[in-house]
N, C-alpha and C positions, 0 to 999 in steps of 0.2 A: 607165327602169324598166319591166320587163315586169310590168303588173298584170294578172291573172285574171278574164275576162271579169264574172262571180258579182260583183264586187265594186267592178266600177268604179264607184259609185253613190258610192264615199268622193271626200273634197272634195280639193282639193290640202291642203287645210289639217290635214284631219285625217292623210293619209298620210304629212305632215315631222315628225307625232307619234309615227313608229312608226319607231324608230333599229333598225339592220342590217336593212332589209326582206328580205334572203334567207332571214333564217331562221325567216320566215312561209310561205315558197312563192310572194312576192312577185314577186324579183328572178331572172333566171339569165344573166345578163350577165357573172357572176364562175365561171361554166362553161365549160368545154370536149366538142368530142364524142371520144365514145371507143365504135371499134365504134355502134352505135346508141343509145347512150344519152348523157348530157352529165352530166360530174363535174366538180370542180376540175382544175387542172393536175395538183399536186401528187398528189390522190387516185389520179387514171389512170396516174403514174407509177410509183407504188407499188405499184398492185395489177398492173402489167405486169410490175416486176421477183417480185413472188410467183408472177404465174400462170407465168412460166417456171420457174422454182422447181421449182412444183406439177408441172410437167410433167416434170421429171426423175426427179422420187420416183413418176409412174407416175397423177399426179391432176388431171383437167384441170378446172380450176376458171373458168367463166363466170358472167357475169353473169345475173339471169332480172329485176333490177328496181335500177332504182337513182332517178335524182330523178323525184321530183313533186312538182308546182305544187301551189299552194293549191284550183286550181281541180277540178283532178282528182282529191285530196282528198277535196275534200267531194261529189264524185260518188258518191265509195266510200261514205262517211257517207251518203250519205243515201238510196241504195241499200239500205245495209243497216236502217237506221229509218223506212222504211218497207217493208220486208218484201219486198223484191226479189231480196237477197242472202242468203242462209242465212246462220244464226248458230250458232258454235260455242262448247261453253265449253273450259275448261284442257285437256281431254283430249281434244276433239276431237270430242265429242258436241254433238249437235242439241241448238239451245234452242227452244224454241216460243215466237215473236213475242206471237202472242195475250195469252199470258197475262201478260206484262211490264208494270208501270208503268214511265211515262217514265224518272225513276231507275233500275231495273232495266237497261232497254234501253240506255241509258246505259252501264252498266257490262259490260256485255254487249258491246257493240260492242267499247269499247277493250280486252276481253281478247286483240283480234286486229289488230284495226286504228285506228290513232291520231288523232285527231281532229286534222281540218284546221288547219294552220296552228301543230300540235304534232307535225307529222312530221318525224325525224331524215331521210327521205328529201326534203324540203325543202332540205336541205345540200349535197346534192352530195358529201359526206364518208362516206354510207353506202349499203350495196349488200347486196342479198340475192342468193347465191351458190350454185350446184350442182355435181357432177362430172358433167359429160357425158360422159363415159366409161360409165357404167353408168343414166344417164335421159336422158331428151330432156325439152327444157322444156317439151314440149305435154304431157306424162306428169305433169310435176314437181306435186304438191299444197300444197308447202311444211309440211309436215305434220311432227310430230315423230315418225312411225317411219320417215322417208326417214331419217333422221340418226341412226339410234342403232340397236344389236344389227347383223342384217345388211341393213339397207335400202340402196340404191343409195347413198346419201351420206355412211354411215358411216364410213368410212375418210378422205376427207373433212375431215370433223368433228374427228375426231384429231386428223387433220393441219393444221387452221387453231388449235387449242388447243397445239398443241406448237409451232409454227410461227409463226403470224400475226404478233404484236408485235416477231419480227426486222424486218418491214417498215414498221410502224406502225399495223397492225389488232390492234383486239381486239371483242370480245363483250360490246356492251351489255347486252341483255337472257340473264342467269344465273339458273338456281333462285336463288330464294330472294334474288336483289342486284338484285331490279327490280320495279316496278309492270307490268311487260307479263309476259306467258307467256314462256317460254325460247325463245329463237330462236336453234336451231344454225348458224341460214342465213345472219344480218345480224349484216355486220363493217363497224366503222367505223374508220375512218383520222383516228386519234383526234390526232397532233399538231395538227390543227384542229378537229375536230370539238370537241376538250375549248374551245377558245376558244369557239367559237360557242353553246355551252350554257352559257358563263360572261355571254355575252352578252344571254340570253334573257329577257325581258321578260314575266310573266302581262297585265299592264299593254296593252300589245301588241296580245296576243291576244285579249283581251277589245274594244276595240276593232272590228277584223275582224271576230266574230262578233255583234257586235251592230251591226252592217250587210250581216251575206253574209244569204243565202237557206240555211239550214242549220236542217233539220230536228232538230225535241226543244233549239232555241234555250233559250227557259226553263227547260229544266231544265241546258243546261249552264252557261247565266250564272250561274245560284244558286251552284254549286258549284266556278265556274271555277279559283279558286284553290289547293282541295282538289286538283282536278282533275290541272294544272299540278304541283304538288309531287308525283305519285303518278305519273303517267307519263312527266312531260318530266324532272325531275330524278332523282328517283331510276330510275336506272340502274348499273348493275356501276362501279366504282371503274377509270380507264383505268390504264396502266403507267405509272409513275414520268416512264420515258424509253424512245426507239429505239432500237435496234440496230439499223435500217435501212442 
């Protein structure tokens, strides 16, 4: 097991207490590389027979992120709680760090990005996606006007809503069927992914962060459970079945 430099300070004893450690951002031994990034088999299989797909309907659909570790994570995290990284809310607007209690900043952060060791990109099973036909990734802001009216990834978007679940993607985070913001970007390759969130442990997690070095600590332990129910589960409802 590949552990996270942040957190090697857990015992052996305490890490046989944390069952499927990949979907902490633990493990990635149950990856593959694809192009420059590492997914499951299965995942990379999939999203190869779509992006040809895509490619015939005129949509060239790459990757711009797919797994991260626990470790890299909480870089993001703690970047942005302590005021390194801008923070956005639902629409895209500046929040000012300053004025935030911990709680606040809290909720603040996970409107955009997921707190370590509760990221779906931890799996391997999910990937944030552009048309590079119409942006380049060094342009891309992952932002919700590339994806909608006439932004670069608008067509896109359609086309992963009308499309995706032939191959075994769909759209976790939906208005209104998720505790995260709408993301037209990240599709999960849900015949596993729906396992590995059946899997999922607050228990766990709680753990990990009450031994990583993860900034606004106290205030997430207080809440971790609230937490966990609001961002790691509730998510959009996967498809029944494939058609892959």
């Amino acid at each position: 097991m590949r552990v996270a430099r942040q957190i090697e300070q857990l015992s052996k004893a305490q890490l046989t207490e944390i069952a499927h450690p990949a979907l902490y951002g633990l493990d990635e031994t149950h990856l593959v590389q694809f192009e420059q990034f590492l997914l499951t088999s299965a995942t990379a299989t999939a999203f190869k027979k779509m992006q040809q797909q895509a490619q015939s309907d005129g949509i060239n659909i790459q990757i711009c992120s797919a797994y991260r570790n626990f470790e890299r994570q909480m870089a993001i995290w703690n970047s942005k709680a302590q005021g390194k990284r801008p923070l956005l809310d639902i629409n895209n607007n500046p929040v000012h760090f300053a004025n935030l209690t911990d709680e606040q900043l809290v909720d603040a952060i996970l409107c955009w990005s997921a707190l370590p060791g509760a990221s779906r990109h931890h799996w391997g099973t999910d990937i944030d996606v552009f048309d590079a036909n119409n942006i380049s990734k060094a342009e891309l802001q992952l932002v919700t006007a590339e994806y909608i009216d006439n932004g670069p990834c608008a067509l896109l978007a359609q086309w992963l809503v009308d499309n995706a679940a032939r191959f075994g993607f769909y759209l976790p985070y939906q208005p209104d069927q998720s505790g995260v913001s709408p993301e037209a970007w990240h599709i999960s390759y849900y015949p596993e992914s729906s396992l590995f969130l059946s899997q999922y442990r607050a228990e766990s997690l709680r753990l990990l962060l009450s031994q990583a070095e993860i900034t606004l600590q106290s205030a997430l332990l207080k809440q971790l459970d609230k937490l966990v129910e609001h961002y790691v589960f509730y998510v959009a409802s996967a498809p029944k079945s494939s058609n892959k």
